[in-house]
N, C-alpha and C positions, 0 to 999 in steps of 0.2 A: 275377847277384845284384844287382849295380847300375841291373838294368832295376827287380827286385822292390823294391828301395828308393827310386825313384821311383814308382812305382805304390803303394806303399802310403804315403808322404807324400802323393802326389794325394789319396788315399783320406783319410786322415787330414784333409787341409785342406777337403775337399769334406764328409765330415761334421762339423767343425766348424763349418763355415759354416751348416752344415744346422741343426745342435744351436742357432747361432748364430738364426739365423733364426728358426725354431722358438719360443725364446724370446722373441722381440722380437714375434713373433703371437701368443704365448700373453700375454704381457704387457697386448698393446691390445687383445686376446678381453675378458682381465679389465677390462681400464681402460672399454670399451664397453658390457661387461655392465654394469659398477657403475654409469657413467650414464645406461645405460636404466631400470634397476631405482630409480634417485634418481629419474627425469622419471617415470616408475610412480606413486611413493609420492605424488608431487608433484600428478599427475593426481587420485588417487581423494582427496587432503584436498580439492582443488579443487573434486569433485565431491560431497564430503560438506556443502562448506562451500555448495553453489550447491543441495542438499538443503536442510540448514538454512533458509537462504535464503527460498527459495521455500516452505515452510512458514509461515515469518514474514509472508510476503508473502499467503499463503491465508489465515490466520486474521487479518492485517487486514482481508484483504478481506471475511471474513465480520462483522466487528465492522463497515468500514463501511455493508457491508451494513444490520445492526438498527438502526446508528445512523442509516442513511437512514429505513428505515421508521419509524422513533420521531419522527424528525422530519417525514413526512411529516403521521404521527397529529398531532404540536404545531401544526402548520400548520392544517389540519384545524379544529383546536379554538381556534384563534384567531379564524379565519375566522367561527367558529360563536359566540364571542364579540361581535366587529365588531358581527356582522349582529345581535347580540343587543343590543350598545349601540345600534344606528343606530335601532332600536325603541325604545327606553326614550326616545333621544331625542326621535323622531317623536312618542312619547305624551306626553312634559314638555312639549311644544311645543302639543298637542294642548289639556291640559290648562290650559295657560296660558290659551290663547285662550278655553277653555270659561271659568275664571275672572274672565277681562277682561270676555266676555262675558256674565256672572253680576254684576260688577259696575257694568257701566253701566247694564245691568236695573233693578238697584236703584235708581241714581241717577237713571233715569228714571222709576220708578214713586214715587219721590221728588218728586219734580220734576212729576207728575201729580198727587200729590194735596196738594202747595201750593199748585196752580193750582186743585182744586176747591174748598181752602179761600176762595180767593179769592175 
């Protein structure tokens, strides 16, 4: 009998240890699971947030985009300005000289027929 009361203390301490065990892996099962499932949740804001993101960052790009082209066209039209002042000025220049020219004309044919009065 005193053999079976050894054997079943064995028995006893060996599934307590078990039962013991047992708990202490089901504990860090759960405590593992819970920090995968946090770094999980953790991930997909990340990756909603790098969504976001990069949307923001595409429809800047298309706005830089128009606002290139817009500015290409301003560019354009300045240019076409310039060149349109560089002309007015070439012609006031023009002009001038035909004037100066027109009046030394005069001052000469002036100046002629003093001299036929004479």
């Amino acid at each position: 009998m005193e053999h079976l009361g050894v054997k079943l203390v064995f028995v006893f301490i060996t599934v307590t240890v078990g039962i013991s065990s047992t708990k202490r892996v089901d504990t860090a099962l759960v405590r593992t699971e819970y920090q995968i499932q946090t770094r999980l949740n953790e991930i997909e804001m990340a990756v909603r947030d790098l969504d976001n993101t990069l949307e923001i960052l595409g429809k800047g790009l298309s706005d830089a985009k128009a606002l290139q082209k817009e500015m290409k066209s301003e560019v354009a039209e300045l240019k076409e300005l310039l060149n349109s002042r560089n002309t007015i000025d070439s012609i006031s220049s023009t002009l001038e000289d035909i004037i100066s020219t027109q009046h030394e004309l005069k001052q000469n044919e002036a100046l002629g027929s003093d001299k036929q009065r004479i």
